[in-house]
Residue, then its C-alpha position, 0 to 999 in steps of 0.5 A: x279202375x274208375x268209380x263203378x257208376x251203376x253202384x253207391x260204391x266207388x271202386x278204385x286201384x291205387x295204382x290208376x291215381x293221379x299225382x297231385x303236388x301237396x297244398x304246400x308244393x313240398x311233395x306229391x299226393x294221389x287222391x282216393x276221395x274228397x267229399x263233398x264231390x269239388x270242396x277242394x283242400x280247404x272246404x272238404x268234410x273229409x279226404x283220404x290220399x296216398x302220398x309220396x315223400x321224397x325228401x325232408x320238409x314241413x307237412x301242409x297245415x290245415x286248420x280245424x282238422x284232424x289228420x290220421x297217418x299210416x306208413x305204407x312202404x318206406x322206411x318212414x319219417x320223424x314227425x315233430x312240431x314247433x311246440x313239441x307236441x309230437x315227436x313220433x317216429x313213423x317207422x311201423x308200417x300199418x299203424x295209424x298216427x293220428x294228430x292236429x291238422x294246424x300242428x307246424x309239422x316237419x318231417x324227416x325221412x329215416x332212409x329213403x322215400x316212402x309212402x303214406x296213407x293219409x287220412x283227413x277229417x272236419x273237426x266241426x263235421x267227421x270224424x275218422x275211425x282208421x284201422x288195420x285188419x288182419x287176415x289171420x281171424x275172421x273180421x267184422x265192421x259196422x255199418x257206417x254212413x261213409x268210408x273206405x276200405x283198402x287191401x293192404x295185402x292179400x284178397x279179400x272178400x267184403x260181404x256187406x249190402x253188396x259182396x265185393x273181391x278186393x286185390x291188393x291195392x285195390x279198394x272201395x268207398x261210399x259217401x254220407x247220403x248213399x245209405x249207410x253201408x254194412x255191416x260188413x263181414x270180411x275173409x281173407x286169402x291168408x294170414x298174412x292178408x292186411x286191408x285198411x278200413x277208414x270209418x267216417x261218422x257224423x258229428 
């Protein structure tokens, strides 16, 4: 689905992004957004990808970012740095990990390829509030100047500035300089509905 043009919110389908080789060469990454529009990997504010690792190998470095991780599918991945300062096994599908963009980060797979949902911030620019929302309760945001939402699992029903119906795999986003988007009021088709939202926030 490519970016509705009549409208501030950018929808997409995860499953119609293109593969691109990581900054490293060392895996694949689809990209859902990097604003601003053209920055590229080493000037962007803010950058939400998926991607896919197939094989045990160090993580891109990116200096003066900060970075937040959530298993999609797979079995995961050991993530260890150099210095010891993280030794987190992401095993847990649906919780997000956050940590240091210039951490030597290695990783290891747990068994088999897996999936992972990646979101990127300028320290000195953004920040990200990343979290997972459950279709078993009524669910609410605030309005936020720039972010994205992603059904994880389940239809949803986004009932904000504009109202939007997401199928899994299928989400949104809106940049800094469209209005701030929300309040946001969120249903679900079940309880075993789950959809990712990612607030980005001015420093």
């Amino acid at each position: 689905m490519n970016p509705d043009a009549s409208s501030d919110l950018h929808r997409f389908d995860r499953r119609s992004l293109q593969a691109m080789p990581w900054k490293n060469g060392g895996g694949v990454t689809r990209e859902i957004v990097c604003q601003p529009p053209g920055a590229g990997l080493n000037a962007f504010d803010w950058r939400v990808s998926i991607a896919h690792i197939a094989s045990d190998g160090p993580f891109s470095r990116f200096a003066g970012v900060d970075r937040v991780i959530t298993l999609l599918e797979g079995a995961g991945v050991q993530l260890s740095s150099s210095d010891g300062a993280v030794a987190h096994r992401l095993a847990t599908p649906w919780q997000p990990f956050a940590f240091a963009g210039e951490a030597d980060i290695d990783s290891r797979l747990l068994g088999g390829p897996c999936d992972d949902f990646n979101v990127m911030t300028r320290r000195e620019r953004c920040r990200a509030s990343v979290s997972v929302l459950r279709g078993d309760v009524g669910q609410a945001l605030p309005s936020s100047p720039a972010g994205l939402l992603m059904s994880l699992q389940g239809a949803w029903q986004l009932c904000g500035a504009e109202t939007v119906a997401l199928a899994p795999d299928q989400g949104l986003w809106w940049e800094a300089g469209a209005g701030r988007f929300g309040p946001w009021r969120l249903t679900a088709d079940g309880p075993q509905a789950a959809l990712i939202a990612v607030l980005i926030q001015e420093v």
